[in-house]
N, C-alpha and C positions, 0 to 999 in steps of 0.2 A: 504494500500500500504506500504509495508515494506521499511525500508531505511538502510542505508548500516550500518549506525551505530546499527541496530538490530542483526549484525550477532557478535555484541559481543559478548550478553546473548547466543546467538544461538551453536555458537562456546563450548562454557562455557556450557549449555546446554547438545549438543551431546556428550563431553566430559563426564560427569557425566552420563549420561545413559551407556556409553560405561565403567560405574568402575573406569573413572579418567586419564582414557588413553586411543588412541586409535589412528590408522593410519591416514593418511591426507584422504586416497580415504575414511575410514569409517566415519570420520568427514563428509564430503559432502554428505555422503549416507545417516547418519542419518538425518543433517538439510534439504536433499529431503523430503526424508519422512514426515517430521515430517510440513513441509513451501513450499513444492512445490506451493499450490495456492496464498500465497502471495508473493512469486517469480512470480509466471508467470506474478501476476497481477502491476508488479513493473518497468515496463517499462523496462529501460537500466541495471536495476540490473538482471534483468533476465540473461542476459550474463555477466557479470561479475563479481555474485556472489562468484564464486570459487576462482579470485584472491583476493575478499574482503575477504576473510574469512582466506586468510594469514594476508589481516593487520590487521584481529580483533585478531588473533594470537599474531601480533607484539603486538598492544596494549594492549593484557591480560598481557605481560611478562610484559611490561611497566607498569601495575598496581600489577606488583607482584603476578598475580593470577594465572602464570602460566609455567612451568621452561622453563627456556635458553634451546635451542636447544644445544648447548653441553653438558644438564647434563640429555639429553632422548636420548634413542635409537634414529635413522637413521630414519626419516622416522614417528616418532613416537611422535605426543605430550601429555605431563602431566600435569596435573593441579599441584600447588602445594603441597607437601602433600601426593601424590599418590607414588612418585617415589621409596619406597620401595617393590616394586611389580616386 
């Protein structure tokens, strides 16, 4: 059973298969893909995995692993690192 603090790595994760960047909807498509059965099997996270996965966002920047939303495109997050892309 997955817990919310998982969609850190998860987060962290889709990012790097996505090149180090990648839109909010492809972040959620990948950690589908990739955790759909321990979503489902996750009780209440089932539904509100998709706003978790903004605060595992808040907390990557928070751990410096990941840029301010004003130094990435609209729409758009980056690991640190990647932003010369």
């Amino acid at each position: 059973m997955a817990k919310r603090s998982d969609l850190l790595a998860w987060v962290e994760e889709a990012l790097r298969i996505n090149d180090g960047r990648a839109s909010i909807p492809q972040v959620a498509k990948t950690i589908w893909e990739l955790h759909s059965d321990e979503l489902k099997a996750s009780g209440d996270l089932q539904y509100t995995w998709q706003y978790d996965m903004r605060w595992a966002a808040t907390q990557l920047r928070k751990q410096n692993k990941m840029n301010e939303s004003n130094r990435s495109p609209k729409g758009i997050w980056v690991l640190k690192g990647e932003d010369s892309q």
